[in-house]
Backbone bond lengths (Angstrom), bond angles and torsions (degrees), N, CA, C in turn:
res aa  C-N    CA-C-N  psi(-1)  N-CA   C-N-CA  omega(-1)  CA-C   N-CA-C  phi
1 X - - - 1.444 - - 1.524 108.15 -
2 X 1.204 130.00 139.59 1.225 138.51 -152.33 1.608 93.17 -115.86
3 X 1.483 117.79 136.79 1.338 139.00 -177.43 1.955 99.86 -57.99
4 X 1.649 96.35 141.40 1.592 82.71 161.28 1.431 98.66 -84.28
5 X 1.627 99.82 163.16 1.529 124.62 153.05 1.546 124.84 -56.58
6 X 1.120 124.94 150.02 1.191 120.69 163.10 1.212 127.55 -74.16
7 X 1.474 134.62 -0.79 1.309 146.30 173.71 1.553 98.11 -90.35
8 X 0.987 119.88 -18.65 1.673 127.79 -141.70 1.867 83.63 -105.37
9 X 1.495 120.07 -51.45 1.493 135.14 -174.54 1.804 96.19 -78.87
10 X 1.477 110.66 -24.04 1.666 73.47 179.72 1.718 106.04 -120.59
11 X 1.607 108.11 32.13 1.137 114.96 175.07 2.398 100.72 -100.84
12 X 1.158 87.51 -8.36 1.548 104.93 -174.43 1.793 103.92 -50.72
13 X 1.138 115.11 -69.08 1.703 119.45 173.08 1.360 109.41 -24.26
14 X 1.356 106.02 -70.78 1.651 117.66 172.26 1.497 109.78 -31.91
15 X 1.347 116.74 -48.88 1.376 110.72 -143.42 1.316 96.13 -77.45
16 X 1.418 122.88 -44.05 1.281 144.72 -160.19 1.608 87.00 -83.07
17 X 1.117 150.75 -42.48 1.544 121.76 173.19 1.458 110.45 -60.74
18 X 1.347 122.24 -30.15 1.823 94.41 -164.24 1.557 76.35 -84.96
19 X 1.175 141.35 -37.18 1.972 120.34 -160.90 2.108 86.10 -52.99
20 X 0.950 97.78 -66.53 1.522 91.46 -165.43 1.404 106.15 -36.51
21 X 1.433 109.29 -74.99 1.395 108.17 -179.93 1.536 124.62 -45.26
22 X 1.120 138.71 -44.97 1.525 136.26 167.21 1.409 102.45 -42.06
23 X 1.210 99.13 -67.95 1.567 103.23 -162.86 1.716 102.64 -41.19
24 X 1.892 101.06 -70.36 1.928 78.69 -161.44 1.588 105.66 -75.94
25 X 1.393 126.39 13.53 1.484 109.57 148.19 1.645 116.03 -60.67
26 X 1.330 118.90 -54.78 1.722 118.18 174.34 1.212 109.22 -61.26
27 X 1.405 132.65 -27.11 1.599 109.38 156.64 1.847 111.52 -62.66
28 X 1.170 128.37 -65.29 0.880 149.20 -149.92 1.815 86.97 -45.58
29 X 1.402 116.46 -47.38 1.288 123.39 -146.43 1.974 91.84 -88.71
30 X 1.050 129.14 -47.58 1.433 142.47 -158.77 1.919 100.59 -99.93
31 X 1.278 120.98 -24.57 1.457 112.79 153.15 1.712 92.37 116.72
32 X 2.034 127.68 -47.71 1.279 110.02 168.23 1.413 83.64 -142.41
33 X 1.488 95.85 172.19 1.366 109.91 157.24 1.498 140.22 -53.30
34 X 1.462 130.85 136.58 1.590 115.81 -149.24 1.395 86.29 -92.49
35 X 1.340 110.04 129.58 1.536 124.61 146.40 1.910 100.98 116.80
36 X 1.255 102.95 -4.41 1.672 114.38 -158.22 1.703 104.02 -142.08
37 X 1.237 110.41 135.35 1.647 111.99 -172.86 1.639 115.63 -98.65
38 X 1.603 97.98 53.06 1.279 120.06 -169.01 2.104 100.70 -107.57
39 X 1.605 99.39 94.90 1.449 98.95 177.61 1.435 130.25 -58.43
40 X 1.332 104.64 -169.02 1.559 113.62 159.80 1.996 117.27 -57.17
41 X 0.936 118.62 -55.19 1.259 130.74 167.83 1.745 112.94 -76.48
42 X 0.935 137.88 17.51 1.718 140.72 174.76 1.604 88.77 -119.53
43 X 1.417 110.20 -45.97 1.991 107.62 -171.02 1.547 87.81 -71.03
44 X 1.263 148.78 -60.93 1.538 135.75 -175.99 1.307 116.83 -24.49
45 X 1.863 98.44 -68.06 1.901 96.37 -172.18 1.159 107.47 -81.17
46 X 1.356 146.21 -8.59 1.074 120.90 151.92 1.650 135.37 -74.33
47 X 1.415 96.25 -22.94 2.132 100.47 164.41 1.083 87.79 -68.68
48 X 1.264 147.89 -61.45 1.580 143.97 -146.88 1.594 102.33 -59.06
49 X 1.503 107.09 -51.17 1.831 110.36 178.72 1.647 110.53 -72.00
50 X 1.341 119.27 -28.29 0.939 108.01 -172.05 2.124 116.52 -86.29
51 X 1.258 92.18 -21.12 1.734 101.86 161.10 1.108 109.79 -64.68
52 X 0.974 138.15 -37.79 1.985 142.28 -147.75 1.641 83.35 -107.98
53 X 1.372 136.61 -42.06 1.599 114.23 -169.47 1.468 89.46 -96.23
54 X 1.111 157.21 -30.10 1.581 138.08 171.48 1.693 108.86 -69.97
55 X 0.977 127.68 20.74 1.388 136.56 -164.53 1.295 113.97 27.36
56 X 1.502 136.16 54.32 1.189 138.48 -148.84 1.870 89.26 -121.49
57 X 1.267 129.45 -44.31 1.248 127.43 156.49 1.700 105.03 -95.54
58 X 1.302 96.77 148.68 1.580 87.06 160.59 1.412 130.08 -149.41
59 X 1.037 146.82 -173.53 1.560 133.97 -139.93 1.202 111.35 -46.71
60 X 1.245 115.98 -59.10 1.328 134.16 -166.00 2.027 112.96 -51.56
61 X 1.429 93.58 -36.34 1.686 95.83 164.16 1.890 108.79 -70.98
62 X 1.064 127.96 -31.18 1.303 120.80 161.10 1.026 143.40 -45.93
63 X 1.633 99.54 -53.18 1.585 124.82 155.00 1.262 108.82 -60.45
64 X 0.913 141.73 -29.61 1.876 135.60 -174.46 1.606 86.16 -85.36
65 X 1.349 134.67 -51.98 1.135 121.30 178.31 1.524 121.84 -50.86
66 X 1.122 113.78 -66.69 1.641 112.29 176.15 1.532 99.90 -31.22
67 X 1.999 114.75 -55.98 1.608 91.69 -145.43 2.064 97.43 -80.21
68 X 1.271 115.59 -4.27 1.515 110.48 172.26 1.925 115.09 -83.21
69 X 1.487 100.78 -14.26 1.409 82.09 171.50 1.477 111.09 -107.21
70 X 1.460 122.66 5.78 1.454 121.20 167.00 1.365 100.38 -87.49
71 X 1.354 129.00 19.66 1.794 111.64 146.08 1.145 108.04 -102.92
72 X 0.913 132.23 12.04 1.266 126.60 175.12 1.605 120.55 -121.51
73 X 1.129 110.37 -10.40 1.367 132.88 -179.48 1.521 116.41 -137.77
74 X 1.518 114.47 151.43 1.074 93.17 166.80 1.507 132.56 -83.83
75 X 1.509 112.53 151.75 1.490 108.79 -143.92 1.930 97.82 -80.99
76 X 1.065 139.24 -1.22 1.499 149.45 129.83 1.546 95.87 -16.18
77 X 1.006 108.70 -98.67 1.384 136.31 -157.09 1.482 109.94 -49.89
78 X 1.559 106.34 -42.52 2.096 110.17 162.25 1.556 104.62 -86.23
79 X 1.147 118.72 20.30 1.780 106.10 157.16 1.609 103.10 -99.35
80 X 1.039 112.20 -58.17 1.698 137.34 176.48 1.762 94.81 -33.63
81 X 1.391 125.52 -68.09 1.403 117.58 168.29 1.032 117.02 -66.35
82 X 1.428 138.07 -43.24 1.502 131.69 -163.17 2.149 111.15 -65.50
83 X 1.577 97.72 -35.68 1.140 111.67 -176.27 1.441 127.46 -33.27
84 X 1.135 88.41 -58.84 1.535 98.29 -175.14 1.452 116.34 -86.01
85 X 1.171 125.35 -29.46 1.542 153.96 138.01 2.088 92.13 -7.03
86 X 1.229 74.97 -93.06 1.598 84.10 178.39 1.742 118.50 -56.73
87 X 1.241 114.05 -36.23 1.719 104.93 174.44 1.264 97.82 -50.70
88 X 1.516 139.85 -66.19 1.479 148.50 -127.79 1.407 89.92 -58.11
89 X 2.140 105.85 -60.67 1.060 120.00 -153.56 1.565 106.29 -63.37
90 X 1.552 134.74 -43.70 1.219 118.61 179.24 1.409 118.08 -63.05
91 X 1.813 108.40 -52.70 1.659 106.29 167.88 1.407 116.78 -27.28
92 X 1.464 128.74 -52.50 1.698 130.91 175.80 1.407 104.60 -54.91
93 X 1.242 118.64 -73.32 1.613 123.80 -175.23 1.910 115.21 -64.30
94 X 1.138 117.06 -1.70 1.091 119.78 174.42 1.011 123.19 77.42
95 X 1.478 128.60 -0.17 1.596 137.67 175.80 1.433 119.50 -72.14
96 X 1.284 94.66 153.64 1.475 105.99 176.75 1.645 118.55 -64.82
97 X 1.026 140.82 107.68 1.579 140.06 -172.04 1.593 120.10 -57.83
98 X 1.785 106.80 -27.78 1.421 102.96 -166.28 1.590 119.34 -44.34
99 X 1.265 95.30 -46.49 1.677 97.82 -176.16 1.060 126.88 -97.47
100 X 1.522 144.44 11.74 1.492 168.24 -9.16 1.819 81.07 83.19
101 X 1.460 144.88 -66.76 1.797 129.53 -170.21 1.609 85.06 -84.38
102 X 0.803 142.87 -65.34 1.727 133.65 -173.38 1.239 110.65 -37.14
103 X 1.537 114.27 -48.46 1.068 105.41 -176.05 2.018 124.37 -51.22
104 X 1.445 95.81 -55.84 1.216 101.24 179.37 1.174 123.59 -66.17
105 X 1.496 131.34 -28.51 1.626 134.63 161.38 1.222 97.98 -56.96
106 X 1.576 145.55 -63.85 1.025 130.48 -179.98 1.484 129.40 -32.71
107 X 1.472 98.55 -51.63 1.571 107.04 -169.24 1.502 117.39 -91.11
108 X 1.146 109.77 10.38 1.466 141.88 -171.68 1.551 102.34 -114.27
109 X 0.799 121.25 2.25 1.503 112.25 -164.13 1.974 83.42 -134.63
110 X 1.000 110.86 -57.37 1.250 118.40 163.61 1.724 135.35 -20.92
111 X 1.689 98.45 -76.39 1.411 122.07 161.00 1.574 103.58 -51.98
112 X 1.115 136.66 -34.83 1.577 121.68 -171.86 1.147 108.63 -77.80
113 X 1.510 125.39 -31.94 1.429 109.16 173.45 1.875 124.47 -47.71
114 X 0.951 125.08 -49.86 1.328 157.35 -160.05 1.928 87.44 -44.90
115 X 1.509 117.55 -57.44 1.174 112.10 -151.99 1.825 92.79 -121.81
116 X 1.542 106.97 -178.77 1.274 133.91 166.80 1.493 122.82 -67.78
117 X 1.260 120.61 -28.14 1.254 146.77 -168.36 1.534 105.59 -108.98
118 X 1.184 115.82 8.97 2.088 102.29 -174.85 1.056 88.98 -97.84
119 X 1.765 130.47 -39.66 1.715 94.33 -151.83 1.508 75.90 -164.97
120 X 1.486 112.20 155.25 1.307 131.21 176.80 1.463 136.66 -52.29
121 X 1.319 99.99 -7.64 1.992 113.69 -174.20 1.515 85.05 -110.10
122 X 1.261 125.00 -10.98 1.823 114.72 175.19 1.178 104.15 -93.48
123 X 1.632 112.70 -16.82 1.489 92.07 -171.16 1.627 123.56 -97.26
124 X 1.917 99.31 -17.64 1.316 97.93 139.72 1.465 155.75 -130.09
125 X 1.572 103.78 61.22 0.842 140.49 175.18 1.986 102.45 -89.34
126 X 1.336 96.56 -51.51 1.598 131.88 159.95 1.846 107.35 -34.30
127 X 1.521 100.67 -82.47 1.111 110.48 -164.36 1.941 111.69 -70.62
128 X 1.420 111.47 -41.96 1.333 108.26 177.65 1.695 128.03 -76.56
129 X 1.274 108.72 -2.12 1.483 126.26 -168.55 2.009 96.44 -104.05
130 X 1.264 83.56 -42.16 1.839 83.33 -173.35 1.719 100.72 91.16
131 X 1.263 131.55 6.96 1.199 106.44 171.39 1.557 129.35 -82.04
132 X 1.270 110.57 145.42 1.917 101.04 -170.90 1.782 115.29 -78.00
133 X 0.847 81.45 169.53 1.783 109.42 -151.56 2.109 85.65 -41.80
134 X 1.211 99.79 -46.31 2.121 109.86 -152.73 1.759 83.37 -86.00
135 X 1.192 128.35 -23.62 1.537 122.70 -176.51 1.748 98.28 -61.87
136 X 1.231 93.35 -60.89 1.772 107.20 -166.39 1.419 92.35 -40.04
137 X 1.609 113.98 -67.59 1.648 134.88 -146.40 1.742 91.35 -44.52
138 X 1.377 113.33 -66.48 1.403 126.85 179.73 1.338 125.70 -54.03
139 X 1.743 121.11 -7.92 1.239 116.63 168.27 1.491 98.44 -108.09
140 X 1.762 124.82 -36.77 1.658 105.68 -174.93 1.958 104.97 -76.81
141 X 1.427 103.98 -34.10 1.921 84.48 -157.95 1.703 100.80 -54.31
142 X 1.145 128.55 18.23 1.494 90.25 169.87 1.641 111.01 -90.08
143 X 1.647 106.47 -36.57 1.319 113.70 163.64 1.619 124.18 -22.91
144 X 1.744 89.09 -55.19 1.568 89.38 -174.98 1.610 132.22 -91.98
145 X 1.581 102.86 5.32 1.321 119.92 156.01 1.666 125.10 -63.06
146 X 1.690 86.92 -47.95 1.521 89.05 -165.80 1.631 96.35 -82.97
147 X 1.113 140.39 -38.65 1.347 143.48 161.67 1.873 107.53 -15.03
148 X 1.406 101.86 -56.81 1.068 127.45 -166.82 1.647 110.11 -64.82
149 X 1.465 107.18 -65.42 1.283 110.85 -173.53 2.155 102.25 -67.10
150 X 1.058 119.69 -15.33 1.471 104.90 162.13 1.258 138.39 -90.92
151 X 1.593 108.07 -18.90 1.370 136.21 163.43 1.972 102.17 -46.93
152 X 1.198 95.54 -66.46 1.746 103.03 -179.65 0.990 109.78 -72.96
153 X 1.743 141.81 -10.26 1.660 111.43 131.83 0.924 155.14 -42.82
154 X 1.558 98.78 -27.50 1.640 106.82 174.27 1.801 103.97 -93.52
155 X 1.049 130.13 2.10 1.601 127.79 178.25 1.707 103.68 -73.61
156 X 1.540 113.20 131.16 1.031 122.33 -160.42 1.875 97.39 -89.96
157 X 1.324 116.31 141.95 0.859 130.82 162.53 1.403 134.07 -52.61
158 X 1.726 130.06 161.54 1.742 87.84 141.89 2.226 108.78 114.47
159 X 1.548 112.67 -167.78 1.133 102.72 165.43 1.899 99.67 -93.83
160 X 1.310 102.17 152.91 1.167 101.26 -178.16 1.893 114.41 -75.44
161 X 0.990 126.43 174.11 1.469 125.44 163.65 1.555 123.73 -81.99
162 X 1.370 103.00 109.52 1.713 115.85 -157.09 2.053 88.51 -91.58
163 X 1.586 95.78 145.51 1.760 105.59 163.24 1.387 104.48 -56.95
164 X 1.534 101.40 170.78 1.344 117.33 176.96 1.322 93.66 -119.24
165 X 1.646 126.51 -171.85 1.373 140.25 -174.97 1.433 108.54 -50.01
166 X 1.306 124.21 -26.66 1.578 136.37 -178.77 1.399 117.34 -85.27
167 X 1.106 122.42 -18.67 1.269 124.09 -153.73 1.477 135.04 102.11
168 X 0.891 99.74 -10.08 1.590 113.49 -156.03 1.053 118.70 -119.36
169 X 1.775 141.42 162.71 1.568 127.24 -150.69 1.455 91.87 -93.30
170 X 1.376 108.99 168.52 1.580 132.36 -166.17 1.718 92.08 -79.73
């Protein structure tokens, strides 16, 4: 058996995003997986887990996720899902979670400013003022831009901080 290449080992990431990605596109497109009672929503979290453990996305696209779906939701409700989302994924990769759960309260707390719909002081701020939904959007997202772009200054670069035999960061 002949050694892989090193072009060949660091062309691997790649390869393994489009398998992921094809695949839950052909779920996505045909409704489940053929032969397996794996839906439209089972092929998601598993591309979703399977990007985040091939390190093909990585935290920081998570965190941009939380804080883009807490404008649209309230950002409660994308911690409550994201939570455990993110435990699984460090428990697999072996990382420490603390800042991996900060992260997403942060960026969750963040994204809600932006809209009418993130968080409960927008919504009546919203409802008792009478301003419409695209008025608000256009006076808070700048808040939650610049929030944003300083938030990811402080995001650490780098290998992340892996548990030790305990659980716990080195």
């Amino acid at each position: 058996m002949t050694p892989l290449s090193s072009a060949a080992i660091s062309d691997a990431p790649l390869v393994a995003a489009y398998a992921i990605f094809l695949t839950s596109y052909v779920v996505f497109a045909i409704g489940k997986f053929p032969g397996c009672k794996i839906d439209r929503t089972g092929a998601a979290i598993i591309g979703a887990v399977g990007m985040v453990a091939f390190r093909i996305v990585r935290p920081a696209a998570v965190i941009f996720t939380c804080g883009f779906l807490s404008a649209f939701f309230v950002n409660d409700i994308v911690c409550l899902v994201m939570v455990p989302f993110v435990l699984s994924i460090t428990r697999r990769m072996k990382l420490v979670p603390l800042l991996y759960l900060l992260a997403v309260a942060t960026a969750s707390n963040i994204g809600s400013v932006s809209t009418m719909t993130g968080n409960p002081q927008n919504m009546l701020i919203g409802s008792f003022s009478g301003i419409k939904y695209r008025d608000l959007v256009k006076q808070f997202r700048h808040y939650a831009v610049d929030s944003s772009l300083n938030k990811n200054q402080g995001v650490p670069e780098g290998e992340p901080m892996k548990c030790d035999e305990s659980g716990t960061g080195q």
